[in-house]
C-alpha positions in Angstrom: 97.6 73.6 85.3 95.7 73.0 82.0 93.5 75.5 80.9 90.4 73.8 80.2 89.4 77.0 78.1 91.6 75.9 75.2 90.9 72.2 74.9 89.7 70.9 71.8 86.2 71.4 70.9 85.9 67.6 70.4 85.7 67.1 74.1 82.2 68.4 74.6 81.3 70.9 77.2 80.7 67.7 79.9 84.2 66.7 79.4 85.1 70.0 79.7 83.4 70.5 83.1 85.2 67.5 84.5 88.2 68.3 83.2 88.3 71.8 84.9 86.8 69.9 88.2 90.5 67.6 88.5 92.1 70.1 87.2 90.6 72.7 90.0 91.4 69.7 92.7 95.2 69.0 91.5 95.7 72.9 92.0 94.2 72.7 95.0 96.3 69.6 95.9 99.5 71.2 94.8 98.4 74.1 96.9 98.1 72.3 100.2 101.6 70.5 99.3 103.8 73.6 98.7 102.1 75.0 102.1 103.6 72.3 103.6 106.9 71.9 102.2 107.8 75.3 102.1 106.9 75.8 105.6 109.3 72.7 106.0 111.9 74.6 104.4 111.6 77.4 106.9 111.9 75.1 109.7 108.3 75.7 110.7 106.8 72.3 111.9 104.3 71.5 109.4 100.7 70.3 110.6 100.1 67.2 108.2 100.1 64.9 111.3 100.0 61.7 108.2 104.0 62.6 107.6 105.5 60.9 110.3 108.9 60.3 108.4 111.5 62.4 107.9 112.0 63.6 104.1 115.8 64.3 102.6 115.7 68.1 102.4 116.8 67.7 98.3 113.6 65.8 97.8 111.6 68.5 100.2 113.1 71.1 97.7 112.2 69.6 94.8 108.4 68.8 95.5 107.9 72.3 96.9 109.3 73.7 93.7 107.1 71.5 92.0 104.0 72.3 94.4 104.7 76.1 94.1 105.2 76.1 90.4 101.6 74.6 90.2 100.4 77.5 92.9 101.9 80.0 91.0 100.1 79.0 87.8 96.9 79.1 88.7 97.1 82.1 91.3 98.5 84.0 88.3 94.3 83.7 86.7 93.7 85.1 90.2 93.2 88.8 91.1 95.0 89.5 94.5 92.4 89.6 97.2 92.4 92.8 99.8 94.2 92.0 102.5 92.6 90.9 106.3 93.0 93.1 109.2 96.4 92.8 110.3 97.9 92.9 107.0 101.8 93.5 107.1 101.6 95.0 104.0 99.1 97.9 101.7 97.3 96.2 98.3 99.6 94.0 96.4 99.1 94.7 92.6 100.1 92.0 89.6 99.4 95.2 87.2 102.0 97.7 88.8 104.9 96.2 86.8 106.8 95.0 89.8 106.9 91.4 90.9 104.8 90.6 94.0 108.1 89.4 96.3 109.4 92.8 95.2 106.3 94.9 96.5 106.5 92.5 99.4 110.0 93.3 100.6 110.3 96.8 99.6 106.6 97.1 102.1 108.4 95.3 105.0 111.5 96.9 104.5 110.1 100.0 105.0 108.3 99.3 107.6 111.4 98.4 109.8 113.3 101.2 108.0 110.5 103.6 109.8 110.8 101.2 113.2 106.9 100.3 112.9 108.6 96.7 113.3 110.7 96.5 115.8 114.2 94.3 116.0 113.1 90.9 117.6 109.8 91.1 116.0 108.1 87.6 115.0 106.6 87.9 111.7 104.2 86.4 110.4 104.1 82.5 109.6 104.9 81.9 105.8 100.9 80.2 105.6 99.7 82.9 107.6 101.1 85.9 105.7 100.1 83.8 102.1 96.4 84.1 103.5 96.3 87.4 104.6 97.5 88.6 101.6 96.1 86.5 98.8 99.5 85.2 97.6 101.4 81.7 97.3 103.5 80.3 100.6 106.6 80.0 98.1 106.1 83.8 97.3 105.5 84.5 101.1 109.2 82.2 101.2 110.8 84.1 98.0 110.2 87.6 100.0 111.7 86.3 103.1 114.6 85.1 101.9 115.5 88.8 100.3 114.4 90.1 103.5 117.0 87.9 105.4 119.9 88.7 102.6 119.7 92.7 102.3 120.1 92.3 106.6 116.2 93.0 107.5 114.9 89.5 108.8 116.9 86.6 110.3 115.5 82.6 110.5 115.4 80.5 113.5 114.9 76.9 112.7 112.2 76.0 114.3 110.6 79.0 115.0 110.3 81.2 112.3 111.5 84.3 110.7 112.2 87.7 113.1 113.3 91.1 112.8 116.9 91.3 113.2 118.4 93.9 115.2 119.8 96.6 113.0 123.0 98.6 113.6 123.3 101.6 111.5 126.5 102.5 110.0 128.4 104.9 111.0 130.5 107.6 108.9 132.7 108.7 111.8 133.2 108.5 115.4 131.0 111.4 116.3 128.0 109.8 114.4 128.8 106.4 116.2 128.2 108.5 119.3 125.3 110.2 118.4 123.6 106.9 117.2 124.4 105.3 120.7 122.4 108.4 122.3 119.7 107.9 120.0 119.4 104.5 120.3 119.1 104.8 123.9 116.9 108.1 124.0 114.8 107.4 121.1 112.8 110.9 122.1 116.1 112.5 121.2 116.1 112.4 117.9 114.1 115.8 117.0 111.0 116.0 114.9 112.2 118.6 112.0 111.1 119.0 108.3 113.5 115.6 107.0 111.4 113.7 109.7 108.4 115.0 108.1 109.2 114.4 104.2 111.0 111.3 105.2 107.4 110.1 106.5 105.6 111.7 103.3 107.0 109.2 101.7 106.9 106.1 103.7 104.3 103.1 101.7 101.8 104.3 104.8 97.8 103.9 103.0 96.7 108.4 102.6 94.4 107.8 104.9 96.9 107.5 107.8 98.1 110.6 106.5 96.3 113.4 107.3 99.7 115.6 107.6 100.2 115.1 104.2 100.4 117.3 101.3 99.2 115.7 97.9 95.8 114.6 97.3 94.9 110.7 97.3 95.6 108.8 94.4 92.2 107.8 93.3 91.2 111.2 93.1 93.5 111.8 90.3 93.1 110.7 86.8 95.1 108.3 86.1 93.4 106.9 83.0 94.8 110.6 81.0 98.1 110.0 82.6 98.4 106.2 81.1 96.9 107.2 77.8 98.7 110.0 77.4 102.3 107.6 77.9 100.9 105.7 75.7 100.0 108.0 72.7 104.1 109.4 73.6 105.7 106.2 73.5 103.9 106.1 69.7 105.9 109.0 68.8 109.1 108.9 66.7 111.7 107.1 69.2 114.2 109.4 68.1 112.3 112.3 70.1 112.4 110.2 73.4 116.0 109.2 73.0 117.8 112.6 72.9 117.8 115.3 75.1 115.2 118.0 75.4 116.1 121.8 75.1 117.1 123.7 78.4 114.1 126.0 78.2 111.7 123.2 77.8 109.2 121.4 75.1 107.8 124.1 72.9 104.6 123.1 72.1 104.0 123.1 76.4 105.3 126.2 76.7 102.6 127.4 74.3 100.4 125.2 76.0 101.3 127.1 79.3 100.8 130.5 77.2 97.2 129.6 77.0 96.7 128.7 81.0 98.4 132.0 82.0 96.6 134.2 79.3 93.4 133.4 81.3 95.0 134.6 84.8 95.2 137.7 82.9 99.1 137.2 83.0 100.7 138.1 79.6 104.0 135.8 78.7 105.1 134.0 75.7 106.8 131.2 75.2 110.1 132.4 75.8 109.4 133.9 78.8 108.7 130.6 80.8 111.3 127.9 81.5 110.2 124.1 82.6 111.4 122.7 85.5 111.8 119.6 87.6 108.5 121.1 90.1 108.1 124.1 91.5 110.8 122.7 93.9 113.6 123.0 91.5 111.8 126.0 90.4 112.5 127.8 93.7 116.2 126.5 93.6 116.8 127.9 90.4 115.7 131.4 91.1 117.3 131.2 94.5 120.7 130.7 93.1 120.4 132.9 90.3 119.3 135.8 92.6 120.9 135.6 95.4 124.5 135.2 97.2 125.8 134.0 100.5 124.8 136.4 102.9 121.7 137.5 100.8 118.1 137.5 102.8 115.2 135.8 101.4 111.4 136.1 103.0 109.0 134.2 103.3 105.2 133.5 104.3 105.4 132.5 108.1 103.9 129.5 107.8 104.9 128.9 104.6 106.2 125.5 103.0 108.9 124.2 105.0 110.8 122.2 102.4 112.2 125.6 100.8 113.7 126.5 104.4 116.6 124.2 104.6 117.3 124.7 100.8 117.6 128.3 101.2 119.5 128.2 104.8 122.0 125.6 101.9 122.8 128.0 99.9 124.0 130.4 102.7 120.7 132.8 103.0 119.1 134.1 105.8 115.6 133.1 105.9 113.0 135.5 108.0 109.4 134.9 107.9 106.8 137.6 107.4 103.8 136.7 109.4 100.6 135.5 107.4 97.4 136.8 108.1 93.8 135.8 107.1 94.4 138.1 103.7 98.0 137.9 102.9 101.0 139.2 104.7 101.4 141.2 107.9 102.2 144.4 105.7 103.5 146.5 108.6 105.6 144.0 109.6 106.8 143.2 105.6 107.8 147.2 105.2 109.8 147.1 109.0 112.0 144.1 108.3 112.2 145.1 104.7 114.2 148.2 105.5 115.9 146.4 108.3 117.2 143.5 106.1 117.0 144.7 102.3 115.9 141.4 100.8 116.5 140.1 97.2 113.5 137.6 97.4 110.1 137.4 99.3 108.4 134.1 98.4 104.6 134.2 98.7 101.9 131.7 98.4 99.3 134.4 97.0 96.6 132.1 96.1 95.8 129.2 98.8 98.4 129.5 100.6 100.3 126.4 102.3 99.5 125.8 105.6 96.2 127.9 105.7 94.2 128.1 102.2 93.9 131.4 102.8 94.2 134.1 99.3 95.5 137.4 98.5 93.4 140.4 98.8 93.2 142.7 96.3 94.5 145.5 98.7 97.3 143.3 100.2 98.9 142.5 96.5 98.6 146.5 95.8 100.6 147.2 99.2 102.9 144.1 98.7 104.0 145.4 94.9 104.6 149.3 96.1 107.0 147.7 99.0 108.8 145.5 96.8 109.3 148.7 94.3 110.2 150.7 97.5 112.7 148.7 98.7 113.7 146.9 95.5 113.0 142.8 96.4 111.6 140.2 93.4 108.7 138.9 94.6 108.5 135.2 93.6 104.9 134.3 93.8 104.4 130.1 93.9 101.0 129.5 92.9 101.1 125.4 92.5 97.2 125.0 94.2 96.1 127.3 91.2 93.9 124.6 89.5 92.6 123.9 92.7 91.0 127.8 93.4 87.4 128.0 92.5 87.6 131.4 91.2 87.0 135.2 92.9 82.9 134.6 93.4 84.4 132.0 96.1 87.5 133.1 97.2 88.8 136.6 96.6 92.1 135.8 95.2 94.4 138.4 93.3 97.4 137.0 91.6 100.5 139.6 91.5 101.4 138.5 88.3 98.3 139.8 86.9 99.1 142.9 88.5 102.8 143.2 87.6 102.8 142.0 84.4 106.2 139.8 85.6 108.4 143.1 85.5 109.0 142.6 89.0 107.2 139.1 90.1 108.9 135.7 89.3 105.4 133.2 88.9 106.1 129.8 89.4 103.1 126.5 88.6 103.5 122.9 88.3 101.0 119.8 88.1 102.2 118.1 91.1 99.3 118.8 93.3 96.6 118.3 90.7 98.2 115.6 87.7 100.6 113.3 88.8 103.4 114.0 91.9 105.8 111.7 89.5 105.8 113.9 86.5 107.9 116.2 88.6 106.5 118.8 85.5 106.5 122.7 86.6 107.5 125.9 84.7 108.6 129.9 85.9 107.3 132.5 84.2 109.2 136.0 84.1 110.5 138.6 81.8 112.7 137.4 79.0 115.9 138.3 80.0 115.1 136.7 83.5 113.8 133.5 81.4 117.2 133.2 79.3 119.2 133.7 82.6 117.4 131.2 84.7 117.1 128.4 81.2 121.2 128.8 81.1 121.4 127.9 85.4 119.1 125.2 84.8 121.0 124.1 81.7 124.3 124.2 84.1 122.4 122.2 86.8 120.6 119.4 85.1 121.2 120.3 81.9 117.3 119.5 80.8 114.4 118.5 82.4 112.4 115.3 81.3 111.1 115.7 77.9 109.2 112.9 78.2 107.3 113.7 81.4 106.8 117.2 79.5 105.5 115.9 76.6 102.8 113.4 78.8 101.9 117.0 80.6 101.5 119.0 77.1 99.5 116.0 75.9 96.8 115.9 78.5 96.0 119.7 78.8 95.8 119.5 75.1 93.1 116.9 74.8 91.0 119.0 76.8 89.9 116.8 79.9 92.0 118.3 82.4 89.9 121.1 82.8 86.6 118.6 83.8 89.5 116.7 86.0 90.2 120.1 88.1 86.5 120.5 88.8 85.4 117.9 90.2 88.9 117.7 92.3 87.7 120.7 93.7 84.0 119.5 94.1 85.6 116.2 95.7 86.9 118.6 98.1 84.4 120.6 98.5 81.9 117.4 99.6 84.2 117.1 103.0 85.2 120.3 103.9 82.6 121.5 105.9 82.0 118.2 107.2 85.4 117.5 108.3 85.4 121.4 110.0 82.5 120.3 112.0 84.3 116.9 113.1 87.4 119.2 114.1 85.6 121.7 116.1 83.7 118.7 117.9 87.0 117.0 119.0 88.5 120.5 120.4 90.3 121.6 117.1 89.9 125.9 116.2 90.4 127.1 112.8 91.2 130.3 112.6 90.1 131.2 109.1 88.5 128.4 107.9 88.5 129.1 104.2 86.3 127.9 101.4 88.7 126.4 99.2 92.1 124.4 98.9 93.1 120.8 100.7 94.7 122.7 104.1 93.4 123.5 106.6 95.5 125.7 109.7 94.6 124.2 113.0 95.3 125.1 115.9 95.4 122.2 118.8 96.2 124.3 122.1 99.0 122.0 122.7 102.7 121.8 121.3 101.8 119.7 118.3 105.5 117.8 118.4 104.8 116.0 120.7 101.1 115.2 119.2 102.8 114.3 115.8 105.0 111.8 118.1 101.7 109.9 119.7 100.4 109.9 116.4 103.6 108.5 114.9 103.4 105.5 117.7 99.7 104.8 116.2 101.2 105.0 112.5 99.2 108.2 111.8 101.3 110.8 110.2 100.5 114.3 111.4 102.7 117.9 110.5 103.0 119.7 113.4 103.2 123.7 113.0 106.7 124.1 114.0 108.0 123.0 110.7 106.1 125.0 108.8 108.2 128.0 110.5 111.4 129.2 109.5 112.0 129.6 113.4 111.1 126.0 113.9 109.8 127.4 117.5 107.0 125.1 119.2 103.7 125.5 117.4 100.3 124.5 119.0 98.6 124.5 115.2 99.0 121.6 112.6 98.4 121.4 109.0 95.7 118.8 108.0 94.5 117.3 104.3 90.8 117.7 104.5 91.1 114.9 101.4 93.0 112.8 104.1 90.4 113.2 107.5 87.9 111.0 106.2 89.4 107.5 108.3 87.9 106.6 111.9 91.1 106.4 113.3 92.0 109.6 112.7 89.2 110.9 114.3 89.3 108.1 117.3 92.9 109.1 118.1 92.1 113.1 118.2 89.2 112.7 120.6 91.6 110.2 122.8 93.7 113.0 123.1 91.8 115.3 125.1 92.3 118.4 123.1 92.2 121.8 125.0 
């Protein structure tokens, strides 16, 4: 398509208007063409009821190419439109870096990955999906046809394009066996913490997500994040092309000296170590402190994700049961002479499921146990950007108490920067620091210096401190309204606290079987069982206040009949 914009100025602005006007009505032409022909190509009957004759398919492929290259040029000025009700796909970005027929089949893909599309399915009509989503019919035809090679779609000339009946592969007999019972029991297949990552993950909008853990992504600022890639990739490219140094980018640790100095928690630089998340974090100091056989607590609920990790490595995992303060101490000091534990992993400030925070009198009785009956005590405080501070919550950090002599701390920006910097650090006494640097070296051998450097950059500038408050303002501004929604619709909260994203619910019904309805309405819930190291039948659930703000979340829990 010409672009009227550069003609010469010799034309006049009246020539100018009526050359964009035939240029506007050849695209539009060129449109209609490629609309037919590719749906010709598909073996869809197309509706131009003037083309009576048949067409030799070389000459069909040639004019659609033609007709598409025309649609492409001038949709390519155009912004993609939000899709219509019905959409088979979320947004579609031409900013994101990825082509749209790539965001289109990895979408669709996942959706019959997750069996929200089921084999046999009709999809769409190649016009039909281009409308709905704002894109070009040879796009719509481009996505197919990957679709139909990696094995997700078939055609039927004639009819269209359908979800072909997928067979998974099986390693050996036993899983071919277990497949066959799942495929004909589909309730078999147990809902356990893989289910509910796997579904963390899934390309499902937040807002049918109120089971998830990370906050929406327009609540982040991803504005620091892009300018702070951007003032890194100006750097010296010899710095980005070599490795980093097992203990992590100096100038964050530093960085990190400042943060902890004002938790009243004392460590320099050489007593923290950078890591791939508080996830990796937890790894680390799980196989440098522990052996097969070993017992580890934790929180019960507590985050499930650490469970399986731990069960891995050939722990025992027992939960210590949570109260509205912090741990069940009677209960910590029984099983801790029973079992003799090297670890006891604790959420101290807003903890995960529940929000809940540490009394000062429950870290006092918690430290003189650990010193009794000689455990670390490995204290995960990732939400800490998100705590208002003691004149909200009373919150008391054991590190602060400790001084790290006995206390592992572990932090990270996942929750509060960006999930994909997979940026967190532990802090601990130095000879703890060098041993846990050298099993990290031996693991991974260094974390991403670039994604450490973005971090260091963006607390330095100074904005992330305005970013954290009005996070926790953002939150703040449906918190109560979504507790008043839950109690209306049958839901109890226990200890409804007055900070953090989570909130403990309990539904006074096994909440597997609610995360399964859910699941068949594409609304992803966690139900409590997971959050157990038991993984016994929970009536509670764990909901994202930041997630509960979409009408059909609400419309499905009132359907529901809650008890």
């Amino acid at each position: 398509m010409t672009n009227t914009r550069n003609l010469p100025s010799m034309l006049g602005a009246a020539a100018s208007r009526a050359a964009q006007a035939v240029a506007e009505a050849l695209a539009a032409q060129a449109e209609r063409e490629a609309g037919k022909e590719t749906a010709a190509i598909a073996g869809v009957p197309s509706d131009a009821a003037d083309s009576g004759r048949a067409m030799p398919r070389a000459a069909i492929q040639s004019r659609g190419a033609t007709a598409a290259a025309a649609v492409a040029a001038t949709s390519a000025t155009r912004p993609v439109t939000r899709p219509a009700a019905g959409a088979m796909v979320g947004l579609l970005s031409r900013d994101s870096g990825e082509t749209l027929i790539d965001q289109i089949v990895r979408s669709v893909a996942a959706r019959i990955d997750e069996r929200l599309l089921r084999g046999g399915a009709r999809m769409p009509s190649i016009r039909s999906f281009a409308a709905t989503h704002g894109v070009s019919p040879f796009t719509v035809v481009a996505s197919y046809d990957k679709l139909v090679a990696a094995g997700y779609l078939e055609s039927r000339r004639g009819a269209g394009f359908f979800v072909r009946e997928r067979v998974p592969m099986a390693l050996n007999a036993a899983e071919s066996a277990f497949s066959a019972t799942a495929a004909s029991d589909p309730a078999s297949k147990p809902i356990d913490v893989v289910w509910l990552v796997r579904n963390m993950f899934r390309q499902m909008p937040h807002q049918h997500m109120p089971g998830t853990g990370v906050l929406p992504a327009d609540w982040l600022d991803g504005a620091a994040i892009a300018n702070a890639l951007r003032a890194v990739s100006r750097q010296n490219a010899s710095l980005l092309l070599n490795y980093g140094v097992p203990q992590g980018f100096l100038p964050l640790r530093q960085q990190l000296q400042h943060k902890l100095s004002e938790l009243e928690i004392a460590a320099a630089p050489e007593q923290i170590v950078t890591t791939a998340g508080v996830t990796q974090a937890l790894d680390l100091v799980a196989r440098e402190f522990t052996r097969p056989g070993d017992t580890i607590f934790v929180d019960d609920p507590a985050w499930f994700l650490m469970f399986g990790s731990f069960a891995a490595l050939g722990a025992k995992v027992i939960g210590i049961p949570r109260l509205g303060d912090g741990p069940d101490v009677a209960r910590l000091a029984e099983l801790a002479a029973i079992h003799r534990p090297k670890l006891f992993i604790i959420n101290s400030v807003l903890h995960n499921p529940s929000s809940t925070s540490l009394s000062a009198a429950k870290a006092f009785q918690v430290l003189k146990l650990a010193e009794e009956h000689d455990f670390i005590l490995v204290e995960d405080d990732i939400y800490c950007d998100l705590h208002p501070g003691s004149a909200v919550q009373p919150a008391t950090r054991l590190a602060a108490l400790d001084q790290l002599q006995r206390v592992i701390y572990l932090g990270g920006f996942s929750k509060t920067m960006a999930a994909n910097l997979r940026v967190g650090f532990i802090a601990t006494s130095i000879e703890r620091a060098e041993r846990l640097a050298d099993r990290k070296m031996l693991s991974t051998l260094t974390t991403s210096d670039i994604g450490e450097r973005v971090v260091y950059k963006v607390l330095s500038e100074g904005s992330y401190r305005k970013h954290a408050d009005r996070v926790r303002a953002r939150l703040d501004s449906v918190r109560a309204k979504t507790l008043r929604q839950m109690e209306r619709v049958g839901l109890k909260v226990v200890h409804a606290a007055p900070a953090g994203m989570f909130v403990w619910a309990d539904a006074g019904c096994d909440t597997n079987a609610l995360a399964e309805r859910a699941m068949a309405e594409h609304l992803l819930l966690a139900p409590g069982s997971l959050f157990s190291p038991t993984q016994l039948p929970s009536t509670f659930m764990r909901l994202n206040v930041a997630a509960m703000q979409e009408p059909a979340v609400w419309r499905f829990l009132e359907k529901i009949n809650i008890k």
